[in-house]
N, C-alpha and C positions, 0 to 999 in steps of 0.2 A: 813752538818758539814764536812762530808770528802770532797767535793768539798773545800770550805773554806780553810779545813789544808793541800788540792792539791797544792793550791798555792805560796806557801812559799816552799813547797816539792819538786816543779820542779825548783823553784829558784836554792836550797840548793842545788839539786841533780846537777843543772847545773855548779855550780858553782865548788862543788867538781869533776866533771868531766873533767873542765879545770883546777884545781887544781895537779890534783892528777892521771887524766889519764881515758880514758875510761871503765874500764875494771873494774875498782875498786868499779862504779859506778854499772854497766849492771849485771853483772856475780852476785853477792850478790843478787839483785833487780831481779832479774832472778829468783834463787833459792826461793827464798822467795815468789813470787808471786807462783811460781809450789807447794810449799806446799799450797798455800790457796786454790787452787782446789783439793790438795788430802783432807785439811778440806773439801772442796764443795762433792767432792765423799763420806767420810765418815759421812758426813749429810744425805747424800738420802742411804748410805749402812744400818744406823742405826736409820732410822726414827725419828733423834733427834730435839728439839723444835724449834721453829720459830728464836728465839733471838739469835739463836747457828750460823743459816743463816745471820741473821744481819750483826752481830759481823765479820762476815766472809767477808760479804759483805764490810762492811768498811774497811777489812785488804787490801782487793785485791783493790780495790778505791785508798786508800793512797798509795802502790807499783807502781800502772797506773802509780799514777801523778810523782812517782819518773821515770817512765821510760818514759817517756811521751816522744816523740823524739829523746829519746837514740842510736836507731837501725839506725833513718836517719843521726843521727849526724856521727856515725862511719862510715857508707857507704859513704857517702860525703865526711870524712875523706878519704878515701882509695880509691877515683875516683881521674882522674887523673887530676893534677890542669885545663888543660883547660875545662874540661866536667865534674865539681862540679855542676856547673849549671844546664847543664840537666840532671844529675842520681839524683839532689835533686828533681826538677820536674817529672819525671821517677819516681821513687820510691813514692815519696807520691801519683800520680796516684795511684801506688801497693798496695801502706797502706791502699787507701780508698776503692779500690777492696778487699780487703779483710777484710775490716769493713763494708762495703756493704751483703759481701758474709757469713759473719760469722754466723748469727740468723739460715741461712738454713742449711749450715753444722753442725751447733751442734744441730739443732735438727732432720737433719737426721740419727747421734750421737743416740741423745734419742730414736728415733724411732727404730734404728736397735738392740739398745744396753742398754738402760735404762740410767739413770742419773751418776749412780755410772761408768758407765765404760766410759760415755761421758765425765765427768771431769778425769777421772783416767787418759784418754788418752793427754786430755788439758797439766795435770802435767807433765807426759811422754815427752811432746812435749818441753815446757818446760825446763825441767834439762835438757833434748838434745840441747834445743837452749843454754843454760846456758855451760854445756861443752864445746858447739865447740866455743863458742867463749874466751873461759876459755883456751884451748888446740890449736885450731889450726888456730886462727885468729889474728894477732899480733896486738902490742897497738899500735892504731892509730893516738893518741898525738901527734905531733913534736911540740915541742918548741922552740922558735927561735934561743938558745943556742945550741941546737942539729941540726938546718939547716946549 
């Protein structure tokens, strides 16, 4: 089912991101995804029911699909026009190094630190990526009125 309402979500989400500006999109979708792992930490801090994880799980699924490509779209965004091409090939290399690499670090995460502090940190990471690019990454957008 969240796969399904992905689809229309990364449409939506793309569409207001040319609409409206990157930032409008990431930064909210940001936020929002770092609270459903502070939900994922307070699941395993308070032992709560299976459907609680669910429920959770689908939050964080529907946020993916809204951010789904957001991070490469702006980095391409802000390479320099002749070498869009290779920081988009570059970079998704990096995305998938580190979708490759993620199962091991969050559960060397779990291992050194239990669940609760292994998403606490996810969320952490999160509102920090959510900040900086809230504070110190400017919008990426040019429209052709503003070239």
């Amino acid at each position: 089912a969240a796969a399904l309402a992905g689809v229309p979500l990364t449409l939506s989400a793309g569409y207001i991101m040319d609409r409206f500006g990157r930032k409008v999109t990431v930064v909210p979708g940001l936020t929002l995804f770092s609270f459903s792992m502070v939900w994922f930490a307070t699941i395993a801090l308070n032992g709560w029911p299976y459907w609680t994880f669910v429920a959770g799980f689908v939050w964080m699924q529907l946020l993916g699909a809204m951010l789904s490509g957001s991070m490469q779209t702006i980095g391409t965004d802000l390479a320099p026009p002749q070498a869009r091409g290779r920081f988009f090939g570059v970079g998704r290399m990096v995305s998938q190094a580190g979708f490759m690499s993620n199962p091991l670090s969050f559960s060397a995460l779990i291992a050194l630190s239990g669940y609760t502090a292994a998403f606490g940190f996810l969320a952490v990471t999160g509102f920090a990526s959510a900040a900086i690019l809230a504070f110190l990454i400017k919008e990426s957008l040019i429209k052709d009125d503003e070239r």
